[in-house]
C-alpha positions in Angstrom: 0.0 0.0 0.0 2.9 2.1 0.9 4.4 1.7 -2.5 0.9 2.6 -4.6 0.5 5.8 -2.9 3.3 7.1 -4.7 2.2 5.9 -7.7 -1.7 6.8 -8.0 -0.3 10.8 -6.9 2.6 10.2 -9.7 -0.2 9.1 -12.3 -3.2 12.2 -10.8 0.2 14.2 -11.5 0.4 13.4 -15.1 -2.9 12.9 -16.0 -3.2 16.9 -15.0 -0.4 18.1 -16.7 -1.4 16.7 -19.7 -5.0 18.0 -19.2 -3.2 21.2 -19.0 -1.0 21.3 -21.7 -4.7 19.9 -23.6 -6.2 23.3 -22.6 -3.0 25.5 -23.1 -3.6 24.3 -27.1 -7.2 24.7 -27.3 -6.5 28.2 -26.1 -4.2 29.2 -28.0 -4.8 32.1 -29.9 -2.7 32.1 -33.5 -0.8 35.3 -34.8 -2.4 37.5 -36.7 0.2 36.1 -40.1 -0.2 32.7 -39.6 -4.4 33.6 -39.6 -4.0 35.2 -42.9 -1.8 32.8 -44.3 -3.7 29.8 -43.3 -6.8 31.8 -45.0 -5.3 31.8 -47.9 -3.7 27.9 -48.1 -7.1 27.2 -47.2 -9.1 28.7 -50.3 -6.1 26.9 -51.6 -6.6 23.3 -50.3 -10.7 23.3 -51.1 -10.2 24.6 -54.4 -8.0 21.7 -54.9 -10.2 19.1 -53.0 -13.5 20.5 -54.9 -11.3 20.1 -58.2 -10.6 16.1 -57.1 -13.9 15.2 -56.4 -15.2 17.0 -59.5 -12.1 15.4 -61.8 -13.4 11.9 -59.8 -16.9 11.9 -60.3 -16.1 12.8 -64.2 -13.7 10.0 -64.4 -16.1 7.8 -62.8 -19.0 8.5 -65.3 -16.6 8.5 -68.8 -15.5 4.7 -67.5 -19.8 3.6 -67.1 -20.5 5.2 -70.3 -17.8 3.6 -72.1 -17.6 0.3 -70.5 -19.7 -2.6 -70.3 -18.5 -5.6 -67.7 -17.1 -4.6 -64.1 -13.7 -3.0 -63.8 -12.4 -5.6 -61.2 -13.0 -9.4 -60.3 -16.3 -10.8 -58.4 -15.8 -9.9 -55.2 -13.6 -7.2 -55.7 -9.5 -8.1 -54.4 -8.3 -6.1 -50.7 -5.5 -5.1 -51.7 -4.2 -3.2 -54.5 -2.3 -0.5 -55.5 -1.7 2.0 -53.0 -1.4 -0.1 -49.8 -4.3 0.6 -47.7 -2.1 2.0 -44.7 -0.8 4.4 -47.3 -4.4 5.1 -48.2 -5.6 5.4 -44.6 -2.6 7.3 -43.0 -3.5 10.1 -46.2 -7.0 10.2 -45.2 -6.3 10.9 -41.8 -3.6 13.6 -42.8 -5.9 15.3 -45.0 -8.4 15.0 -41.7 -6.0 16.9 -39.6 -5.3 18.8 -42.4 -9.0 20.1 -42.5 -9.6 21.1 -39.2 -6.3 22.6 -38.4 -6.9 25.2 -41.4 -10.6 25.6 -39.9 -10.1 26.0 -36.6 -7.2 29.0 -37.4 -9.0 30.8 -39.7 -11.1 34.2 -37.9 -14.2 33.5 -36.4 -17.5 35.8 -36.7 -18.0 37.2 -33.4 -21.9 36.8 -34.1 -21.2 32.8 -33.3 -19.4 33.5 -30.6 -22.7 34.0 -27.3 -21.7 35.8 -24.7 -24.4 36.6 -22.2 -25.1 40.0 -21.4 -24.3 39.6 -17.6 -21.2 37.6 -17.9 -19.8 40.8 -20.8 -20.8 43.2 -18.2 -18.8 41.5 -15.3 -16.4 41.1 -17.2 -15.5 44.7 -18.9 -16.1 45.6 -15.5 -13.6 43.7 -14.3 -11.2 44.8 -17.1 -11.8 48.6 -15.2 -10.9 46.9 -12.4 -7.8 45.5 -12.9 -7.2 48.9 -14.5 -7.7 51.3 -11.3 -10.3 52.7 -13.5 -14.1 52.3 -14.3 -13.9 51.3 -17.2 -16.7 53.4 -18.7 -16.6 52.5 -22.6 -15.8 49.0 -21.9 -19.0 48.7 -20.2 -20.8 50.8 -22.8 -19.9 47.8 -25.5 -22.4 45.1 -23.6 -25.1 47.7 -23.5 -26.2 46.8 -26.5 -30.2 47.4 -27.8 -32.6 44.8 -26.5 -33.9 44.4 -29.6 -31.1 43.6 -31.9 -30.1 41.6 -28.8 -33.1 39.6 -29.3 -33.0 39.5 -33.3 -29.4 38.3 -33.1 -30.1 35.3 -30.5 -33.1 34.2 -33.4 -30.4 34.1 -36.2 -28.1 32.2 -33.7 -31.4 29.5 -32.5 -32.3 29.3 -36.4 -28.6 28.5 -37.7 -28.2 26.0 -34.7 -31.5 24.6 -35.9 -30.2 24.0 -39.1 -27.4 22.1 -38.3 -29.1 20.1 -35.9 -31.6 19.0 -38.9 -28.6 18.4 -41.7 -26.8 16.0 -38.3 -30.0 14.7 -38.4 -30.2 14.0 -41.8 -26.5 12.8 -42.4 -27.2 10.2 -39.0 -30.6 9.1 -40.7 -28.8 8.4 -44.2 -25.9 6.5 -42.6 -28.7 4.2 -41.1 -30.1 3.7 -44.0 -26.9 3.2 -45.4 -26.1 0.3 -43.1 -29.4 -1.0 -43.7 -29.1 -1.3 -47.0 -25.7 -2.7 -46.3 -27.3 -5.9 -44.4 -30.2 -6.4 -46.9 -27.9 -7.0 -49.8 -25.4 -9.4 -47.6 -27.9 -10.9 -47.3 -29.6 -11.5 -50.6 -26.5 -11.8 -52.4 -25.9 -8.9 -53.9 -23.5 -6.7 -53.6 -23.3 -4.4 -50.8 -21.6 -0.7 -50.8 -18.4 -1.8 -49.2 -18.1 -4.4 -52.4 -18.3 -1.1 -54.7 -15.7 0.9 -52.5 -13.0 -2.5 -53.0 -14.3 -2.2 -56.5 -12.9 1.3 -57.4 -10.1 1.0 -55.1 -9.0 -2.3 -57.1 -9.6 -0.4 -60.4 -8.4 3.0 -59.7 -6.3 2.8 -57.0 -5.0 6.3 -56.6 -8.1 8.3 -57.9 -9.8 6.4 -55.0 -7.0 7.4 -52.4 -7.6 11.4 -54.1 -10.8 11.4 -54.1 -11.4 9.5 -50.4 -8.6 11.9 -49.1 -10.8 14.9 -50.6 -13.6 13.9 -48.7 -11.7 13.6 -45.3 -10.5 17.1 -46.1 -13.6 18.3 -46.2 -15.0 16.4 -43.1 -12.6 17.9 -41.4 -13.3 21.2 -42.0 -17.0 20.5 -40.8 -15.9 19.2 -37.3 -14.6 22.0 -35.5 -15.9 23.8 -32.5 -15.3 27.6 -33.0 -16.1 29.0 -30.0 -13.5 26.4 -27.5 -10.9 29.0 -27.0 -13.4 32.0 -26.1 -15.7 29.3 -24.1 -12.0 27.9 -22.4 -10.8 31.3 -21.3 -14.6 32.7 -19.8 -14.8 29.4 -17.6 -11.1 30.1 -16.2 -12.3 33.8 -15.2 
């Protein structure tokens, strides 16, 4: 008992600093260069994933039309050209790729709720610190009630809407996976057969176009407001 002491306060000891260094990151806040830069590489990188999946989906369509039997074997090989940890470790790049260049880019302030009280208290508190009442500090919160009110409705409705496209994307993935099962098990064959398909036929455009997609994911799962949310919480 003696000895685990030491060792459950040595492990509470790590599992806190790295909860700290977790938080320093989130909180981070960029410089202003690498905002504008990473604005720009990112127009950059979804003109260039937009272009994939366009050049894809054309490629895709001149092979059906001019093509009549399958492009690969029945079922479809696992393995073909790239290797499928080449093709999984560029997914996951262009993943981390995605959300990095999201989450530096500026945010709209509008997304970024605030309540009234808690923006009082706190330019209040920058007076404070200041040896001054901060007068036009304060002035900033007191906004009008009414444009208050409209922009919390724009906020509710846009939260609403993606809420209802979650919704749709969790429904279609259901259905998805439904379908997935019925065609097991009638014999025919199911999406996944399709996916080995073009992989075994066009190995790399598949590895593009699947990295293109990840790219874009990526971009989608972000939470903008961590850093401002992060830094109210420690006040």
């Amino acid at each position: 008992m003696a000895v685990e002491a030491p060792r459950r306060a040595q492990r509470r000891a790590t599992i806190a600093y790295v909860e700290r260094r977790i938080q320093d990151a989130r909180n981070w806040n960029p410089p202003p260069p690498l905002v504008v830069a990473t604005r720009y590489v990112s127009m950059l990188l979804l003109l260039v994933a937009i272009g994939i999946l366009v050049w894809g989906l054309i490629s895709a369509l001149a092979f059906t039309s001019t093509q009549t039997g399958i492009p690969c074997p029945d079922p479809p090989q696992r393995v073909s050209t790239p290797p499928q940890l080449v093709v999984v470790l560029m997914c996951v790049v262009a993943f981390v790729l995605g959300h990095m260049t999201a989450r530096l880019q500026p945010i709209d302030p509008k997304m970024l709720y605030v309540p009234e009280g808690q923006a009082r208290a706190k330019a209040k508190k920058v007076g404070a610190d200041a040896g001054t009442e901060d007068a036009t500090a304060v002035a900033v919160f007191d906004k009008d009630p009414d444009k208050e009110r409209k922009d919390l409705y724009h906020r509710r409705n846009e939260a609403l809407i993606v809420q209802a496209l979650l919704l749709l994307f969790l429904l279609e993935v259901a259905g998805l996976l439904t379908i997935e099962a019925v065609t097991l098990q009638r014999g025919v064959w199911p999406i996944t057969y399709y996916v080995r398909c073009a992989y075994d036929a066009a190995g790399n455009q598949s590895m593009l176009a699947a990295a293109a997609i990840l790219f874009l994911v990526g971009r989608w799962f972000w939470l903008p407001a961590r850093r401002q949310n992060a830094a109210s919480r420690s006040e």
